[in-house]
C-alpha positions as CSV (number, residue, x, y, z in Angstrom):
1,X,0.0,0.0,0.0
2,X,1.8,3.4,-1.0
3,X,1.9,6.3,1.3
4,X,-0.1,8.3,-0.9
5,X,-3.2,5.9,-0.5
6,X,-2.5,5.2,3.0
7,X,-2.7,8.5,3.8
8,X,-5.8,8.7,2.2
9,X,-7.5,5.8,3.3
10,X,-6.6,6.8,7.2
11,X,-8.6,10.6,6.2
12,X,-11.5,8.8,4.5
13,X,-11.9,6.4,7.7
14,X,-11.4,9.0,10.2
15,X,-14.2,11.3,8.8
16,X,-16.4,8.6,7.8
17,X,-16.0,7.3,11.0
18,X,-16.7,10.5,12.8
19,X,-19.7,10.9,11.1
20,X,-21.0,6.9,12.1
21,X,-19.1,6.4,15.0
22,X,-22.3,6.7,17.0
23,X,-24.4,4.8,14.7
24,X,-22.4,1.5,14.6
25,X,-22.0,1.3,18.5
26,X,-25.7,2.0,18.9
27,X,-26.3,-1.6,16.4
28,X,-23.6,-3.1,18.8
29,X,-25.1,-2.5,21.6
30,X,-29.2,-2.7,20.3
31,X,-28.2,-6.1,18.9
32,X,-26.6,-7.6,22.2
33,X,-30.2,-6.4,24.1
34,X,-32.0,-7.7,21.2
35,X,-30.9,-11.0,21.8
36,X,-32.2,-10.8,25.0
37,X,-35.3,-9.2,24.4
38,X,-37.1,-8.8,21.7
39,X,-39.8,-6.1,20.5
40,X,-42.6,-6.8,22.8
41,X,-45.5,-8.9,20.7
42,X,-48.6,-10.2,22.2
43,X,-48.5,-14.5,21.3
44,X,-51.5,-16.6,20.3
45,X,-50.5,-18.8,23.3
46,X,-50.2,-15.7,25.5
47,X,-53.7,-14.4,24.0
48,X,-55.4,-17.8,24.6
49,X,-54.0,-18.1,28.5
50,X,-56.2,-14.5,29.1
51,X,-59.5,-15.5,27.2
52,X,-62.4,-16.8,28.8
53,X,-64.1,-20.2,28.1
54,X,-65.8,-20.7,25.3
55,X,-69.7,-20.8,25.8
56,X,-70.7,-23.1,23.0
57,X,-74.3,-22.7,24.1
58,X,-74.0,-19.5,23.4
59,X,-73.7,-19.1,19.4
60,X,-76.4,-19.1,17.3
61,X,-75.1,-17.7,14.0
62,X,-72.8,-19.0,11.5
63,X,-69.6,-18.0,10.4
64,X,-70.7,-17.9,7.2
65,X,-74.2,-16.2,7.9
66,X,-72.1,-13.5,10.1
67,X,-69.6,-13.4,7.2
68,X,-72.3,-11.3,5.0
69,X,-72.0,-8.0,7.4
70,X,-68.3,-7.7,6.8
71,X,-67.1,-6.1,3.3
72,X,-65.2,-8.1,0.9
73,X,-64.1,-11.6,1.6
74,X,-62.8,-12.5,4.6
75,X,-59.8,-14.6,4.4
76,X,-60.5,-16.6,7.5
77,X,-62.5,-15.9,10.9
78,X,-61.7,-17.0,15.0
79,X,-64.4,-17.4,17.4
80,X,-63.7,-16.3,20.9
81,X,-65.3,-14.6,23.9
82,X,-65.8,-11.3,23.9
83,X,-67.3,-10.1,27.8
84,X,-70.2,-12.8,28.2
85,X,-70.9,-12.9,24.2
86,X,-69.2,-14.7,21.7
87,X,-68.1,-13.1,18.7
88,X,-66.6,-14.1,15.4
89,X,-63.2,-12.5,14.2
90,X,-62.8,-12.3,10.8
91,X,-59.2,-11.5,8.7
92,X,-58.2,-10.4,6.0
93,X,-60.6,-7.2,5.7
94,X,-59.6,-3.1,6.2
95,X,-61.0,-2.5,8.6
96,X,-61.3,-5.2,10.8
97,X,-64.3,-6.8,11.0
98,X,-65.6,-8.6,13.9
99,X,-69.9,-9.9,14.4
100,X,-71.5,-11.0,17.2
101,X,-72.0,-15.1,17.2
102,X,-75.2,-14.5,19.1
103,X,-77.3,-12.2,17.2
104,X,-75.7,-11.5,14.2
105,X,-74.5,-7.8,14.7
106,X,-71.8,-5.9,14.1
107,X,-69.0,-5.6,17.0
108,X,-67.2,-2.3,16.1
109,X,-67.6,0.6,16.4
110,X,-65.7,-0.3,19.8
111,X,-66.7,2.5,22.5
112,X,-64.0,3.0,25.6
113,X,-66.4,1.8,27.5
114,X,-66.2,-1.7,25.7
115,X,-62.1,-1.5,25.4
116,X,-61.6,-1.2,29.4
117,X,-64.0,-4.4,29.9
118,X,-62.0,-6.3,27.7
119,X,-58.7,-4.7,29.5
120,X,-60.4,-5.4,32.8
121,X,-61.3,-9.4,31.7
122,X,-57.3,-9.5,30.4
123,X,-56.1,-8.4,33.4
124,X,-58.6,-8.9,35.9
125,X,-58.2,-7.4,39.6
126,X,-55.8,-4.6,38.7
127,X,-56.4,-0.7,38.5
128,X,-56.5,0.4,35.2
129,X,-56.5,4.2,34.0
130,X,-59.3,5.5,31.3
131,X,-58.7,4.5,27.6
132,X,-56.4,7.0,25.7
133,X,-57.3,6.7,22.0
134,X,-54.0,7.1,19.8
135,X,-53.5,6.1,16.2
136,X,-50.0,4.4,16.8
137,X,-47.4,4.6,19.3
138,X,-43.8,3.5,19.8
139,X,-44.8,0.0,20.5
140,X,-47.8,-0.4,18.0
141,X,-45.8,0.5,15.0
142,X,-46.4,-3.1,13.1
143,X,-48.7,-2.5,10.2
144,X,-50.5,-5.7,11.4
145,X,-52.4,-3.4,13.4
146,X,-53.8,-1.0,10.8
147,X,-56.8,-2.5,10.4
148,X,-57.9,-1.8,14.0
149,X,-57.1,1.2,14.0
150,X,-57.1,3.8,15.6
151,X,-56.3,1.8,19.3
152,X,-57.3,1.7,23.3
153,X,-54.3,2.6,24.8
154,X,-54.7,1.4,28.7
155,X,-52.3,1.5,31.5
156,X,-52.4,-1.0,34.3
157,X,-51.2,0.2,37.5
158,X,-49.5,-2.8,38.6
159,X,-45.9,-3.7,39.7
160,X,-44.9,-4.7,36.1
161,X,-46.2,-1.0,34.5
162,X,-48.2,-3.2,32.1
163,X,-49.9,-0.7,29.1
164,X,-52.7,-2.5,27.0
165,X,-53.5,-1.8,23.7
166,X,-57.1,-2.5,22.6
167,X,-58.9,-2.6,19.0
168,X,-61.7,0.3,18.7
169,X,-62.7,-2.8,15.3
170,X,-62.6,-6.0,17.0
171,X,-62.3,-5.2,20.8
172,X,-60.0,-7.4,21.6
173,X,-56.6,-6.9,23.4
174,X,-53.9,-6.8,20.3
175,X,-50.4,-5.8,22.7
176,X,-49.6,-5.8,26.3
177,X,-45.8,-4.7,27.6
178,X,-44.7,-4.2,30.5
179,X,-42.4,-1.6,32.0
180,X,-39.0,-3.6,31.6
181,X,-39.7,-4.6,28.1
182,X,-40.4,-1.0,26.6
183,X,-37.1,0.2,28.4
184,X,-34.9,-2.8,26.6
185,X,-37.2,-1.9,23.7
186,X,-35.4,1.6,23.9
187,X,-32.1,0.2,24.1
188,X,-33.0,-3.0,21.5
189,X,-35.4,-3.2,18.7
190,X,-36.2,0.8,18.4
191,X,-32.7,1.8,17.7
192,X,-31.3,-1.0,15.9
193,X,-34.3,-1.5,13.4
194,X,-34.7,2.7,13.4
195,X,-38.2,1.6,14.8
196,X,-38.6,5.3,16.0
197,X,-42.3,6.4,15.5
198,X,-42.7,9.4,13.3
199,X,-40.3,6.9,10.5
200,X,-42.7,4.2,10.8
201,X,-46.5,5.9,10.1
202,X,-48.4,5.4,7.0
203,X,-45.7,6.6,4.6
204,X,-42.3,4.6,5.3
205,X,-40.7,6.5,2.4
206,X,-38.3,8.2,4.8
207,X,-37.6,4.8,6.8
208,X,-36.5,2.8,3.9
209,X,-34.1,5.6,2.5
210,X,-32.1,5.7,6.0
211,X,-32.1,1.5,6.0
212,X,-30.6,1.7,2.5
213,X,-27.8,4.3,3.3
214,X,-26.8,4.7,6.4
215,X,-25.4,0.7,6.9
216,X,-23.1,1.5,3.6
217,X,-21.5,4.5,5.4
218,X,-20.9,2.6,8.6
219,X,-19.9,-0.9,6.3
220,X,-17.1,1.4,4.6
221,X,-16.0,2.9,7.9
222,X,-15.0,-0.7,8.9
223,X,-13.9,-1.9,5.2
224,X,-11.3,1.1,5.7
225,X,-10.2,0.9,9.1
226,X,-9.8,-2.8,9.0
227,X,-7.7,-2.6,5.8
228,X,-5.7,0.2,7.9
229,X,-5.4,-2.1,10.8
230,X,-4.1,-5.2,9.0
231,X,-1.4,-2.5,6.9
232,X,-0.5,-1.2,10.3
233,X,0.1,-4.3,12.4
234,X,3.5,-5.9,13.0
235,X,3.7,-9.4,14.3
236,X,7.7,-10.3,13.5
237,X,9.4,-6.6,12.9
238,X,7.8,-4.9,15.9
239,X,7.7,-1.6,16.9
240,X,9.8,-0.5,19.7
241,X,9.3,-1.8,23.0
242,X,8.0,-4.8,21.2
243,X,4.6,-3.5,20.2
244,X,2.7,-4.6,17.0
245,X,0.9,-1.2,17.2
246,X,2.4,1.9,16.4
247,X,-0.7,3.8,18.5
248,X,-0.9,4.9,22.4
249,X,-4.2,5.4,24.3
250,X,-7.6,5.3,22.9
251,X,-5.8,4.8,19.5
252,X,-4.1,1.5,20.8
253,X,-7.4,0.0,22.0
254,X,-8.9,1.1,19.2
255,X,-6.1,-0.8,16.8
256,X,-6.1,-3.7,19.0
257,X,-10.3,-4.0,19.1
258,X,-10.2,-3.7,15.3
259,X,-8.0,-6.3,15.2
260,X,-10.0,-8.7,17.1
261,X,-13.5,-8.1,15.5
262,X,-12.8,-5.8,12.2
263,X,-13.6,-8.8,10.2
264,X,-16.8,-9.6,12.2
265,X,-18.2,-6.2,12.3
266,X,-17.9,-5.7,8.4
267,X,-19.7,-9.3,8.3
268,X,-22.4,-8.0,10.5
269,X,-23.1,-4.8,8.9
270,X,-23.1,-6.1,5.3
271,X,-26.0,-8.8,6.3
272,X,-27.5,-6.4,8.1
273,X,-27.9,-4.1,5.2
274,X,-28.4,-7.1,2.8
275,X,-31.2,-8.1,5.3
276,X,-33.1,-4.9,3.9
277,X,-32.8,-6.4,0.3
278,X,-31.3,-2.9,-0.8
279,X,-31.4,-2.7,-4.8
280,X,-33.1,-6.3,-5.1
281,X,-30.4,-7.6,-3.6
282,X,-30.5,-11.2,-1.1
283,X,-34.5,-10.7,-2.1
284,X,-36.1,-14.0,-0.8
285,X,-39.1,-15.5,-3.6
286,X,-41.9,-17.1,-2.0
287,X,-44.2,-20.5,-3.0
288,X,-45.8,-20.0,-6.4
289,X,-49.1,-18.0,-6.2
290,X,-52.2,-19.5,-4.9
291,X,-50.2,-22.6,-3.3
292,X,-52.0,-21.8,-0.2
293,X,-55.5,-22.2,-2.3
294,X,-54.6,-24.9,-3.6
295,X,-53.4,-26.8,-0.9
296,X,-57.0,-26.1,0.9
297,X,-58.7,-27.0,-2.1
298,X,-60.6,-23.4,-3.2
299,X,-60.6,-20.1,-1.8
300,X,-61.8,-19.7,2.0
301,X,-65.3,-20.7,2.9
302,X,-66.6,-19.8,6.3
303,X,-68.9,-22.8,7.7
304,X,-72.3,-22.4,7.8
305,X,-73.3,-25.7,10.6
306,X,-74.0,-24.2,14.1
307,X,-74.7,-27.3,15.1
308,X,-71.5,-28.7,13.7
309,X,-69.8,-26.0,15.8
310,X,-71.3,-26.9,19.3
311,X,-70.6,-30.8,18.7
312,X,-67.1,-29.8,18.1
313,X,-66.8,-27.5,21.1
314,X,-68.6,-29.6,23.4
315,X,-65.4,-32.2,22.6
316,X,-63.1,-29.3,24.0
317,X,-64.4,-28.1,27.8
318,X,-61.4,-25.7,28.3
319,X,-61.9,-23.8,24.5
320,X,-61.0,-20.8,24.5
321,X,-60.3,-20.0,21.0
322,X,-61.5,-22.1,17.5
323,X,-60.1,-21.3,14.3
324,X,-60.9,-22.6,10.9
325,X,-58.6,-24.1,8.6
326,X,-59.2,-26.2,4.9
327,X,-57.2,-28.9,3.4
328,X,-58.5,-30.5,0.6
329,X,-61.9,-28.7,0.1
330,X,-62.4,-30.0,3.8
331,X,-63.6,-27.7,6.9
332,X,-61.3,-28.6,10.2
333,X,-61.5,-26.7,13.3
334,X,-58.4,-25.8,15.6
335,X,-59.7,-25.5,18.9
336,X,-57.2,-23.9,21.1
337,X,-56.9,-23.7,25.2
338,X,-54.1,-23.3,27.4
339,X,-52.7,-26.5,27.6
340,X,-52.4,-26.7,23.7
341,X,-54.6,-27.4,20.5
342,X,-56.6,-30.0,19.4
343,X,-57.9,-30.2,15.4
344,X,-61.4,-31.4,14.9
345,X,-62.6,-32.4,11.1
346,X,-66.0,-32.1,9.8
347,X,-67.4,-34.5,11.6
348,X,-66.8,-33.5,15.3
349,X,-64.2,-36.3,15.7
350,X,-60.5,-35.9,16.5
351,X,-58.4,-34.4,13.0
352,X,-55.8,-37.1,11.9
353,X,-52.5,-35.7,10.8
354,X,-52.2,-35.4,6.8
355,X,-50.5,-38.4,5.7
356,X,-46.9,-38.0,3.9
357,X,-48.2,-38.8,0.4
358,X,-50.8,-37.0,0.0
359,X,-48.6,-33.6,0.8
360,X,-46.4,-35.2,-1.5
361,X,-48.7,-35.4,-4.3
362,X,-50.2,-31.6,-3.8
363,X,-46.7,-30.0,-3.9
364,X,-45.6,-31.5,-6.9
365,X,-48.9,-30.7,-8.7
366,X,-48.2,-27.2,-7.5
367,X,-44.6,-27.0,-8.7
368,X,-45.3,-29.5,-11.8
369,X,-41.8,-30.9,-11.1
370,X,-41.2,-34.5,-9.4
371,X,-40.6,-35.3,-5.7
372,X,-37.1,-36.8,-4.8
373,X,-37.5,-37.4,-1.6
374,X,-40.5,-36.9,1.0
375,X,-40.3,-37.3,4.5
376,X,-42.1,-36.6,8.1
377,X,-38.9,-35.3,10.0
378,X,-39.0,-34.7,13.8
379,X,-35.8,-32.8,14.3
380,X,-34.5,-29.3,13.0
381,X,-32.6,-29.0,10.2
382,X,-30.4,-26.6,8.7
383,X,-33.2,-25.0,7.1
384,X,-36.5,-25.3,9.8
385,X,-35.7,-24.6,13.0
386,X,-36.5,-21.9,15.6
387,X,-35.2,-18.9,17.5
388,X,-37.5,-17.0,19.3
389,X,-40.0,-19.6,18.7
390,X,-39.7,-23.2,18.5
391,X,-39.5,-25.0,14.9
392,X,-43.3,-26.8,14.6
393,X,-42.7,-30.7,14.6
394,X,-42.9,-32.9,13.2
395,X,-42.8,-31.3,9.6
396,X,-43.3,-33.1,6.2
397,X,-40.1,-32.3,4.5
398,X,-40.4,-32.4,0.9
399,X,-37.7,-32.0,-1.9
400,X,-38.2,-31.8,-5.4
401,X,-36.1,-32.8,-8.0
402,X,-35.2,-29.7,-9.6
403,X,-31.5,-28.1,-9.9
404,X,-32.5,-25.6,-7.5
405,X,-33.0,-28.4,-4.8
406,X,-36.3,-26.6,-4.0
407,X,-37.7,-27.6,-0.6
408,X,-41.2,-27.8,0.7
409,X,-41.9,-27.9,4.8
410,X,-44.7,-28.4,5.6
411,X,-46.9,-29.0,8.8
412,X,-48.7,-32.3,8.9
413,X,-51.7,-31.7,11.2
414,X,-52.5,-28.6,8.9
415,X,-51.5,-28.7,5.7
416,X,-50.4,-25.2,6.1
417,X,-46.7,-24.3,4.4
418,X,-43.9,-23.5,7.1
419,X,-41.9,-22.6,4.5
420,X,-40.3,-22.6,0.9
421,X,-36.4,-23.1,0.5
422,X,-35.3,-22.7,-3.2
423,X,-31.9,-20.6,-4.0
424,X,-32.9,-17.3,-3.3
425,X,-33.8,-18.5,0.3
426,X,-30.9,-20.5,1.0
427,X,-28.6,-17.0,-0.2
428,X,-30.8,-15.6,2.4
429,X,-30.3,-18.0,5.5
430,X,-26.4,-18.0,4.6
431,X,-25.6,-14.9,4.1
432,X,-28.0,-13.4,6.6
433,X,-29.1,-15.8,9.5
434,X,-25.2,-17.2,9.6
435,X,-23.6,-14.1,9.3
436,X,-25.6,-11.8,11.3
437,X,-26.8,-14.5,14.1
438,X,-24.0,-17.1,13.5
439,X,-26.6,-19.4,13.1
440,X,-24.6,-22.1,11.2
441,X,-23.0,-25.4,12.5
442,X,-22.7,-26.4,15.5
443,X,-23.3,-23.2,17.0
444,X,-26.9,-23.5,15.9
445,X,-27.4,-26.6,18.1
446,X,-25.5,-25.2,21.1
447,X,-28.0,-21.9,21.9
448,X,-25.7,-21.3,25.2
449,X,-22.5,-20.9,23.3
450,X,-23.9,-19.1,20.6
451,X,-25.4,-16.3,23.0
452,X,-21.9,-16.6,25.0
453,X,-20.1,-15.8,21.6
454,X,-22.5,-13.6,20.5
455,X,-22.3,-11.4,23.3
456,X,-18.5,-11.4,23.4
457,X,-18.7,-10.2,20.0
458,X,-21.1,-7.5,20.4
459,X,-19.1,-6.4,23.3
460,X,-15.8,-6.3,21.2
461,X,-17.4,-4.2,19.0
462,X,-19.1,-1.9,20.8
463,X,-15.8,-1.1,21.9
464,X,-14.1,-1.0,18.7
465,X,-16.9,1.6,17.6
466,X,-16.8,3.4,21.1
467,X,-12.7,4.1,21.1
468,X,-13.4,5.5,17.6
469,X,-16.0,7.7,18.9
470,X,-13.4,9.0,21.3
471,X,-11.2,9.1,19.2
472,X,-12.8,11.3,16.9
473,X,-14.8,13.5,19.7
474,X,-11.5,14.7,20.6
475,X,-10.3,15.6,16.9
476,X,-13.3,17.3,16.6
477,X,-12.3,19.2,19.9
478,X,-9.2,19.1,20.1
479,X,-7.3,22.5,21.8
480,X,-5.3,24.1,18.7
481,X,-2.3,26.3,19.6
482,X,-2.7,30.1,19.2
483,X,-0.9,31.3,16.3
484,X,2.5,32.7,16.7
C-alpha cells in the first residue's frame, strides 16, 4: 500500500467514522439487548392463556351467515369470547371486522367503554386508567395493526407498568408490555431497526431511505479501518518496546479491538444491510401464487353448521379460541386452550395428521416438477428450526427434483406451508441468518454458546466503535495552539 493511499485511506476512515461512530455502537449494543429481548408482541399462546371459556351454548349464528356483514371476503375468521358474548373475528378485511355469534351484529364501532371491559377481563383485579385513543405509538408501530385502528391505549397500574392496547374494530386486546420490556425496547429493537415512531406511520418513504444508506457508510467505515489495521500491524518486525501497534491510548485500543472483530463487524453490517434487500439484492421468492389455495382446495369458505360448531366445542371443555382451517376442500377446526390445540374435522371427531403422500402429491402438482425425496422429519434441520419460537414438529419435508433443490416444509396436522427453500432463500439463511446471528453449525445446536459468543462479539465491537468515537470527539475538539 503506498503512502499516498495510505494517507488517504486513514482521512476517508477517520471522517467517515466521525460521522457513524455513534451509529455503529448503537447496532452493537441494540443487537446484544436484542438478543435478549425482543420487541414486545402479544402471542396466540399468551392471547389464549387471558381468554375466557368458550360458551358453545351461546352461538347461534354462522360463520358464514355472520360473514355477509363484513365487506369483501374475509380470508379466515376466530371465534372467541368477547365479555359474556361470543363473537366471530374475521381476517383479511380493512377495517377489521368482527360480528357477534349471538345475534348476528356488528361488533365495532368499539366504544371506551367496551375496550376497558376487555382490559379489565385480560387483566382482571388490577387498577386500570381510562382509555387514551391514539392512532400508533412506539410499541404499535407493526402495520399488522392497521386494520384496528385507531387503538385503546390502557395503563395498568401494577408492579410490572403493564400498558394494553385494545382494537376500537374488534375489541380485543392486540399488545400488552410491560415496564421492563419497553425500556430494553429503547435500548433493543427501536434503535437498531430505526423503529422510531414518526419513521414508521403510514408513509415509510423516509424509513427505507435511512435503511438503504446509512449501513453503507458505517460498512465502509469498517472496510477502511480494517484494511488500515491489518497495513498497520506488526507481528515479527515490531515496533519499539515490542509493540505490534504503532498507537498509544484510545488509539491503541482502538487498533487492537479492530483487530479482534474488524472482520466480524464488516460481516455483521453487510448482512445487516443485505437483510433490507437494498437494490433487489439477497431478495427472498416465495411458494408460487395461490399454493396456499390450492393446498386447501378453493378459496376460503366460512362454515355455515351451528350445530357442527357446538358438537365440536362440546369435545373441548377448556376452549377458549377455534379457528378454521381447509385442506382438501375439507372444513377442520383448531380448537385452542391453554394447555395446547386440538384439530377437529368435519365430523366432530378428532383431526388425523395429513398423511406424507398426499402432501407429497399436492406440492408436486403445485410445482409440476417431481418429488425426490418426502419425508415426516421430527428434528431441526439446517433450514426449519426456531429462534425465538420453537420449529413446529414434526414437519413433512419435501424436496423436489429440480436443480435448485427446492424444498417444501410443511406442517402435517394442517397442511399449512412452514416454509419454501429454493436458492434465493438458502442466499438468504447464509448470508443473513449465519452471518448476522451465527446461526450455522454447531453453533446453531449449542443456543448457550452461541449467545456466550455472541455477546463477546457484540461487546468487542461496541468497543471498537466506542474508542473511535473517542477518538474522533477529541479531533473534533481538540485545543489548537494560538498562532504565533
Amino acid at each position: 500500500m503506498s503512502a499516498r493511499f495510505s494517507r488517504l485511506l486513514h482521512i476517508f476512515h477517520r471522517w467517515l467514522g466521525i460521522s457513524a461512530g455513534l451509529l455503529v455502537l448503537g447496532w452493537f449494543v441494540s443487537g446484544l439487548v436484542m438478543l435478549y429481548s425482543p420487541f414486545p408482541r402479544l402471542t396466540v399462546d399468551e392471547r389464549v392463556q387471558h381468554l375466557e371459556v368458550l360458551h358453545g351454548e351461546a352461538v347461534q349464528i354462522s360463520p358464514a351467515e355472520a360473514a355477509t356483514q363484513c365487506p369483501g371476503t374475509p380470508r379466515g375468521v376466530r371465534l372467541a369470547m368477547l365479555g359474556e358474548r361470543p363473537v366471530y373475528h374475521f381476517s383479511g378485511g380493512k377495517p377489521a371486522c368482527s360480528v357477534w355469534a349471538d345475534d348476528g351484529r356488528w361488533v365495532g364501532p368499539v366504544s371506551a367503554e367496551m375496550a376497558l371491559e376487555a382490559a379489565r377481563r385480560f387483566l382482571p383485579g388490577v387498577t386500570l386508567t381510562e382509555p387514551e385513543r391514539i392512532e400508533r405509538d412506539q410499541w404499535s408501530v407493526y402495520s399488522s395493526y392497521n386494520a384496528h385502528r385507531p387503538l385503546y391505549r390502557i395503563a395498568a397500574d401494577d408492579a410490572a407498568g403493564t400498558v394494553l392496547y385494545v382494537s376500537s374494530k374488534s375489541g380485543e386486546v392486540l399488545a400488552d408490555t410491560n415496564r421492563r420490556e419497553r425500556l430494553l425496547g429503547w435500548l433493543g429493537s427501536v434503535p437498531h431497526w430505526i423503529y422510531f415512531t414518526p419513521l414508521r406511520g403510514d408513509d415509510l418513504g423516509t424509513w427505507r431511505v435511512l435503511v438503504l444508506w446509512l449501513p453503507p457508510i458505517a460498512l465502509l467505515t469498517a472496510v477502511a479501518g480494517l484494511a488500515l489495521g491489518i497495513q498497520r500491524v506488526r507481528v515479527r518486525q515490531r515496533y519499539p518496546r515490542g509493540q505490534i501497534t504503532p498507537y498509544h491510548g484510545w488509539k491503541r485500543w482502538h487498533h487492537l479491538a479492530g483487530l479482534a472483530v474488524g472482520g466480524f463487524a464488516v460481516t455483521w453490517l453487510l448482512s445487516g444491510w443485505l437483510s433490507n434487500h437494498p437494490f433487489g439484492l439477497l431478495e427472498m421468492s416465495s411458494p408460487p401464487p395461490g399454493s396456499a389455495q390450492r393446498l386447501a382446495g378453493g378459496p376460503f369458505r366460512p362454515s355455515a353448521d351451528v350445530a357442527l360448531l357446538r358438537r365440536q366445542l362440546a369435545q373441548v371443555p377448556d376452549a377458549r379460541e377455534a379457528e378454521w382451517y381447509r385442506f382438501g376442500g375439507r372444513n377442520y377446526l383448531e380448537v385452542r386452550t391453554p394447555a395446547g390445540p386440538r384439530r377437529l374435522n368435519d365430523q366432530a371427531h378428532a383431526a388425523a395428521p395429513i398423511d406424507v403422500p398426499t402432501l407429497s402429491a399436492a406440492i408436486e402438482a403445485i410445482e409440476h416438477r417431481p418429488v425426490a425425496q418426502a419425508e415426516l422429519i421430527d428434528h431441526e434441520d439446517l433450514y426449519h428450526y426456531g429462534r425465538n419460537s420453537p420449529a413446529v414438529l414434526p414437519a413433512v419435508r419435501i424436496r423436489l427434483a429440480a436443480p435448485q433443490d427446492t424444498t417444501w416444509y410443511l406442517d402435517p396436522a394442517t397442511g399449512r406451508i412452514l416454509q419454501r427453500i429454493d436458492a434465493a432463500n438458502r442466499w438468504h439463511r447464509w448470508v443473513f441468518n449465519a452471518l448476522h446471528r451465527l446461526d450455522f453449525p454447531p453453533l446453531a445446536s449449542l443456543p448457550g454458546l452461541r449467545e456466550g459468543l455472541i455477546t463477546l462479539l457484540c461487546l468487542l465491537g461496541a468497543c471498537l466503535a466506542g474508542s473511535g468515537c473517542v477518538i474522533g470527539w477529541r479531533r473534533l475538539f481538540r485545543r489548537r495552539p494560538p498562532p504565533a
